[in-house]
C-alpha positions as CSV (number, residue, x, y, z in Angstrom):
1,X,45.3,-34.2,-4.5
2,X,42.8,-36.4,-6.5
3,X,41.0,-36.9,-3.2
4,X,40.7,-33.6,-2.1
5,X,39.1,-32.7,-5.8
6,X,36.7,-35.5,-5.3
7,X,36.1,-34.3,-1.5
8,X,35.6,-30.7,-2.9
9,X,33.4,-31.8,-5.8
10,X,30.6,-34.0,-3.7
11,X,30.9,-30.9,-1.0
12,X,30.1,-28.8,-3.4
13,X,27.6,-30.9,-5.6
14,X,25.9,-31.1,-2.5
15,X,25.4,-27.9,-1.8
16,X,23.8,-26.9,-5.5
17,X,21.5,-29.6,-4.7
18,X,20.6,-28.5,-1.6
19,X,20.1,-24.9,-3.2
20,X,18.1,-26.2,-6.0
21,X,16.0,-28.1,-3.4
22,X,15.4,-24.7,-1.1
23,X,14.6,-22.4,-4.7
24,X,12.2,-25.6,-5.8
25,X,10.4,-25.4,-1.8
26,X,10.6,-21.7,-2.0
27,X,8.7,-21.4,-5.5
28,X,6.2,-24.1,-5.3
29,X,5.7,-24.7,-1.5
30,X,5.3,-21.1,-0.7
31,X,3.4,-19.1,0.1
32,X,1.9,-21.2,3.2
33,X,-1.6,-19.6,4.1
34,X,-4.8,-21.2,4.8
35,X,-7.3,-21.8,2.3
36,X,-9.9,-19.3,1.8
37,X,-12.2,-20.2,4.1
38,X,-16.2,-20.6,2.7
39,X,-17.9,-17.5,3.6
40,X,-20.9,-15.4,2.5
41,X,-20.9,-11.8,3.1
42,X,-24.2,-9.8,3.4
43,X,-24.4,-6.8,1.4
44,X,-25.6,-4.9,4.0
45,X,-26.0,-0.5,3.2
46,X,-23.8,-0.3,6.5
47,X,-21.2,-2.7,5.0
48,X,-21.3,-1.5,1.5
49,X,-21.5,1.9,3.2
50,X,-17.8,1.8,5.2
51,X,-16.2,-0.4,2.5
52,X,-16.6,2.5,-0.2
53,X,-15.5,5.0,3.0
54,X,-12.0,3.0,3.3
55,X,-11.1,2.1,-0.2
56,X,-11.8,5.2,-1.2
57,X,-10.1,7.2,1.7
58,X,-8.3,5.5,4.1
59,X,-6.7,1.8,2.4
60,X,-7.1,3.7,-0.8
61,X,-7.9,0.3,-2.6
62,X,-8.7,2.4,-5.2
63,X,-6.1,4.7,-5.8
64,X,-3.8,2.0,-7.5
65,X,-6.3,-0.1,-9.0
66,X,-8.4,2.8,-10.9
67,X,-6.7,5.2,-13.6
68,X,-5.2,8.1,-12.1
69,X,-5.0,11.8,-14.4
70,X,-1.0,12.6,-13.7
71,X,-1.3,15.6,-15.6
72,X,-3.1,17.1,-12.6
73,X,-2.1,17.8,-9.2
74,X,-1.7,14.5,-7.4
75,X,-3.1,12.2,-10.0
76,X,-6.9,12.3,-8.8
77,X,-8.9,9.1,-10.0
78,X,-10.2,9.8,-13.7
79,X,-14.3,9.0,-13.7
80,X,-15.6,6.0,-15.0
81,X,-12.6,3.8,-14.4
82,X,-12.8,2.9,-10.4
83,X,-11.6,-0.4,-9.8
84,X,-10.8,-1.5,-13.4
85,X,-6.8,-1.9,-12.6
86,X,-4.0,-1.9,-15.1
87,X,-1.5,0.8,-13.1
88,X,1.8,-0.5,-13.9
89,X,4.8,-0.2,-11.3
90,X,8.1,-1.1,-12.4
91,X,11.9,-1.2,-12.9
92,X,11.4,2.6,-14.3
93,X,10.1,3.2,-10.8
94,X,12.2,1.4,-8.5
95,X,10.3,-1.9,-8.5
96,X,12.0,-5.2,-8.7
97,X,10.3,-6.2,-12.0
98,X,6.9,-5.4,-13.3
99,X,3.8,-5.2,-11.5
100,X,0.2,-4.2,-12.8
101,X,-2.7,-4.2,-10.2
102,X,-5.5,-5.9,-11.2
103,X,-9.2,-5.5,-12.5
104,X,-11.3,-5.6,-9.2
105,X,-14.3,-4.8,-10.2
106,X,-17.3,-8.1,-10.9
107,X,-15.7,-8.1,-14.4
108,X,-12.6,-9.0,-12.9
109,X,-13.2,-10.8,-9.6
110,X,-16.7,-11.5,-10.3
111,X,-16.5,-15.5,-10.1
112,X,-14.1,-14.8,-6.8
113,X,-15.7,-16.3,-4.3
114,X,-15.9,-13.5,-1.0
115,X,-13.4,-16.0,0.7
116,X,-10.9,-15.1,-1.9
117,X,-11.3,-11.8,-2.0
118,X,-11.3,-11.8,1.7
119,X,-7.5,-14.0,1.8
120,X,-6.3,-11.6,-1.3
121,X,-6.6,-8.5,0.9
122,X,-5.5,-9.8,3.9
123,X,-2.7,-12.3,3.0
124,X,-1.5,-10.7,-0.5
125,X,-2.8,-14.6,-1.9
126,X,-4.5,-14.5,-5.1
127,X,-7.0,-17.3,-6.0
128,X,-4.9,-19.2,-8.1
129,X,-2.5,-19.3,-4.7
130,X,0.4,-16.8,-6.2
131,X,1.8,-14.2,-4.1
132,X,0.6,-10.7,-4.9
133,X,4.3,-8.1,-4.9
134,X,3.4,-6.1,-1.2
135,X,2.8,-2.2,-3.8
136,X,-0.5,-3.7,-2.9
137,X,0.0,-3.2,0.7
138,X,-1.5,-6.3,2.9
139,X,1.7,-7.0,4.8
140,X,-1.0,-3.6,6.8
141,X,-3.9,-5.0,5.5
142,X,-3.8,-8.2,7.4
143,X,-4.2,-6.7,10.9
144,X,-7.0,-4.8,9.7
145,X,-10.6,-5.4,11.6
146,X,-12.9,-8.6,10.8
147,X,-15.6,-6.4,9.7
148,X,-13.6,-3.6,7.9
149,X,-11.9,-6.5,5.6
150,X,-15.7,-7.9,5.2
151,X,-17.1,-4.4,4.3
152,X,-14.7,-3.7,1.6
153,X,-15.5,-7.3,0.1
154,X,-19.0,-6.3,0.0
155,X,-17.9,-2.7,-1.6
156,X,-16.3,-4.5,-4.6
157,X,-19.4,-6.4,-5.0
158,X,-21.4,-3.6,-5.9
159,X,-18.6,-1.4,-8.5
160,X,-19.4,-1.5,-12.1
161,X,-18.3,-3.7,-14.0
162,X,-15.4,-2.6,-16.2
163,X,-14.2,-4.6,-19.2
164,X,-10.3,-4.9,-18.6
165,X,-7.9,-7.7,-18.5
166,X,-4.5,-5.9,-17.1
167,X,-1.2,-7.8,-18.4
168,X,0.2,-10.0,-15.9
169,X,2.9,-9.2,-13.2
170,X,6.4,-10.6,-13.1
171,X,8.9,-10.5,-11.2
172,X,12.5,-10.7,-11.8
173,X,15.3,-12.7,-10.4
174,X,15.7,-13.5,-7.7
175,X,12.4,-11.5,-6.4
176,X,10.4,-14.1,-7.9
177,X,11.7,-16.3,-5.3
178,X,11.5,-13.7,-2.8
179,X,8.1,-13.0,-3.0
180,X,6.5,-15.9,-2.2
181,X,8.2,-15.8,1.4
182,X,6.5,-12.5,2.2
183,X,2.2,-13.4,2.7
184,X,1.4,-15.0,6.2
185,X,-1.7,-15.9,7.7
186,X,-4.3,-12.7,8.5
187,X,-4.1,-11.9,12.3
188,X,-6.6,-9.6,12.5
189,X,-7.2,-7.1,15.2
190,X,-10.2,-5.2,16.9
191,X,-10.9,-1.5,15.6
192,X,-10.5,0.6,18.8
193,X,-13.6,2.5,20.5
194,X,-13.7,5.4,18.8
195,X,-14.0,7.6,22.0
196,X,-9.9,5.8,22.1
197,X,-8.4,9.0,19.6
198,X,-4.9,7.6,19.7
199,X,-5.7,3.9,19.6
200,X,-8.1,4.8,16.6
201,X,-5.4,6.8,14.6
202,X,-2.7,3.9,15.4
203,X,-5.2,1.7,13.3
204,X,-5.8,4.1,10.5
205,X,-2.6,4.7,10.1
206,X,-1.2,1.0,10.2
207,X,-4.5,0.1,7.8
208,X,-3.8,2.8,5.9
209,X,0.3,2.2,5.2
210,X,1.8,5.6,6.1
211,X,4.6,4.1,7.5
212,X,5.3,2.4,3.9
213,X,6.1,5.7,2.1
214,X,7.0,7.9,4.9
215,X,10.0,5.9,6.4
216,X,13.3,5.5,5.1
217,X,14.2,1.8,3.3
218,X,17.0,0.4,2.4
219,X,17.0,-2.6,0.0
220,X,13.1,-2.5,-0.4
221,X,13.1,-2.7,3.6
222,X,11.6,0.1,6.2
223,X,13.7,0.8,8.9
224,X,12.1,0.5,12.0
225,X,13.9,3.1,13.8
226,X,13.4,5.8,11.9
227,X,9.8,5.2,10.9
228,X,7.4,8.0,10.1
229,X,10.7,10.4,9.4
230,X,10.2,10.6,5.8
231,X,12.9,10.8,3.0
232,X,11.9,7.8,0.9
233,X,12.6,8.9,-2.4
234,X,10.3,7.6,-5.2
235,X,11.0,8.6,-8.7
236,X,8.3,9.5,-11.2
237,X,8.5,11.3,-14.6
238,X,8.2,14.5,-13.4
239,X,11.3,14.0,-11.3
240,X,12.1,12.6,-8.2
241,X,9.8,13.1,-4.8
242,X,11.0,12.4,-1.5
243,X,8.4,11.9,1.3
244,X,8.4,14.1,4.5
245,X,8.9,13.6,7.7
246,X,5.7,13.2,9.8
247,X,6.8,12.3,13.1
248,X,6.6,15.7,15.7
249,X,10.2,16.9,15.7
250,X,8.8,20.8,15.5
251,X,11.8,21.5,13.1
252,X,11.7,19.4,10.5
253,X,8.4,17.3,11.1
254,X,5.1,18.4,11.9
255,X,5.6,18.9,15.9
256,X,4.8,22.5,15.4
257,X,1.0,22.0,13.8
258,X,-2.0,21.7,15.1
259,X,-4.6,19.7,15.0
260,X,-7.1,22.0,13.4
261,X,-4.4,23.1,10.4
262,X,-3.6,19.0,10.3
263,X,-7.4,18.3,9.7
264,X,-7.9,21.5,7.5
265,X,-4.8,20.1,4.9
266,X,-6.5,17.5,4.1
267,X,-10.2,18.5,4.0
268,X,-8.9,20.9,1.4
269,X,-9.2,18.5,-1.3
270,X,-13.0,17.5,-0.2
271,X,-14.2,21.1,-0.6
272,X,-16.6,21.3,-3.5
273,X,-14.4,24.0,-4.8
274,X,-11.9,22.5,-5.4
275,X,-9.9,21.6,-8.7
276,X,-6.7,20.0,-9.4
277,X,-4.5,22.6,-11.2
278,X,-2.7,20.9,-14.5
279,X,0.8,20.3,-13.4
280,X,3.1,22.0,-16.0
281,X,6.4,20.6,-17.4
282,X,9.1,21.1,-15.3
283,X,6.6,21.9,-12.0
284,X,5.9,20.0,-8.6
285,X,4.2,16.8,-8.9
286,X,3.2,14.0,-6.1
287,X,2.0,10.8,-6.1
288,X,0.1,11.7,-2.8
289,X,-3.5,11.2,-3.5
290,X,-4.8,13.8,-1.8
291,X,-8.0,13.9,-3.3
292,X,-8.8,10.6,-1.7
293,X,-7.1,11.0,1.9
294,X,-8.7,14.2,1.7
295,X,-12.4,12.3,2.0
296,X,-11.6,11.4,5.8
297,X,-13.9,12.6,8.1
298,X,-12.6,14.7,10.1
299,X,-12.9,12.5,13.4
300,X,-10.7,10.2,11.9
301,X,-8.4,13.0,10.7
302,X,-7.9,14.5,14.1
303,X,-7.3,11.0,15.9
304,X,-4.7,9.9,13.1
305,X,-2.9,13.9,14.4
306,X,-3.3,12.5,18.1
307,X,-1.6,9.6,17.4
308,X,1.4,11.1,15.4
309,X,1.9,13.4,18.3
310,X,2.7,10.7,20.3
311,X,5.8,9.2,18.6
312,X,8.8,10.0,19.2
313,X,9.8,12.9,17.6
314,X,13.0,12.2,14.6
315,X,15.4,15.2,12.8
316,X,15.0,14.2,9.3
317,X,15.4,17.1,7.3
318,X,14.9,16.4,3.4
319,X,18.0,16.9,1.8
320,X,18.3,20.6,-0.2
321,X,18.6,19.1,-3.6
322,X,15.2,17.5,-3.3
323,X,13.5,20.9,-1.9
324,X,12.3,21.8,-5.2
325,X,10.3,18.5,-6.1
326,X,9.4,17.1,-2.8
327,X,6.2,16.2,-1.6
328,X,4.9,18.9,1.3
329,X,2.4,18.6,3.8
330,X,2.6,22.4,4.0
């Protein structure tokens, strides 16, 4: 009996060790990416020019990193702080500790070199090698075009610089393990032609994350089968919102618009006239910025539409409880 204590007792000193050697791998081997690599990107007006267009209205860079006004209709960007971070996502909200984006503009990355900024978007790498949590979404980011991932490094470059140190993030147990396991290496892709409508709305939307919020998840995971059907649930203080269903089942996704009332529900928000209406307690809030997706051009718009229309349709129907507070396309 001795003998089989002493058998049990290496077996299982063994294995801690072994654990303790994979959590010790895991937390300072990882994450593997290259180096940022030693590059110098032109500030060109055409660079500068479709940077601002995407983080502004398509990646939407600047939708978590600026101050957004939640006391109006889907939390448009207040002026004056683009860019200076400090949005906090956390336990309250689902996350698996507590996350605050950073300071991008030159007072915060300013000694970056365009490398790092460049491996930070695209690999979710920061320059000290930590491993950004994916709210920042470059798990999409890091298929995106050469020159689109350039462009929005030269965008940064020119913000104002904002005085603002946003507290650190942290993780909890055993994300903080976790986390460095999810950047890989950049693999990116070529933007399609944009005379290609569906192959040009596949990349907006992939660049852009839809699939993140719009697809169901369980244990911080999408489920690949059912993405684009909606009913993520995200919880915020004005109650819970559930995302909708966007793939073309014509009952209970968008199969029955079209493509000039798809374009039109967005372009609302860019109308001049417009103003966000102060959400009152009790009413319908979302965390959808519309004001920024609402700054597509319309082109874009229409072959993001073309390219829904051809997945395969899902019956997702939000569930009746969350009719009340869930975020519409309608």
């Amino acid at each position: 009996m001795k003998k089989l204590f002493k058998i049990l007792g290496i077996v299982v000193g063994v294995a801690v060790v072994g654990l303790l050697c994979v959590m010790a791998y895991v937390k300072f081997a990882l994450p593997n990416v290259d180096a940022a690599t030693d590059m110098k990107i032109e500030l060109t007006p055409a660079r500068v020019k479709r940077g601002e267009y995407l983080a502004n209205h398509v990646t939407v860079c600047m939708d978590c990193h600026s101050t957004r006004d939640f006391s109006l209709f889907s939390g448009p960007v207040i002026a004056g702080t683009l860019g200076k971070g400090g949005e906090r996502f956390d336990q309250t909200m689902g996350f698996p500790g507590a996350f605050t984006s950073k300071n991008i503009t030159p007072a915060g990355i300013g000694n970056w070199t365009d490398g790092e900024i460049y491996r930070a978007i695209t690999t979710g790498v920061s320059r000290d090698g930590h491993a950004f949590f994916p709210v920042m979404p470059y798990p999409y980011y890091s298929s995106m075009d050469d020159e689109d991932a350039k462009s929005i490094v030269a965008y940064l470059r020119t913000l104002p610089a904002i005085d603002n140190k946003p507290a650190d993030s942290k993780a909890d147990f055993p994300f903080n393990f976790i986390l460095n396991t999810i950047p890989k290496n950049a693999q990116p892709t070529k933007r399609p032609a944009e005379t290609d409508l569906v192959a040009t709305g596949k990349y907006l939307v992939h660049i852009a994350g839809c699939a993140e919020c719009h697809t169901p998840a369980e244990n911080g995971q999408i489920i690949a089968e059912k993405m684009f059907s909606g009913g993520r649930e995200f919880p915020l203080p004005t109650g819970t919102v559930v995302t909708p269903n966007i793939t073309p089942d014509k009952e209970t996704g968008i199969g029955s618009w079209t493509k000039e009332s798809f374009v039109a529900r967005f372009r609302a928000y860019a109308d001049s006239s417009y103003k966000p209406h102060k959400i009152a307690a009790g009413e319908f809030q979302t965390m959808m910025p519309w004001t920024m997706y609402g700054g597509m051009e319309p082109k874009d718009l229409e072959a993001i539409y073309a390219y829904f229309m051809t997945l395969q349709p899902i019956k997702n129907a939000i569930p009746a409880k969350f009719k009340a507070n869930t975020i519409s396309m309608r």
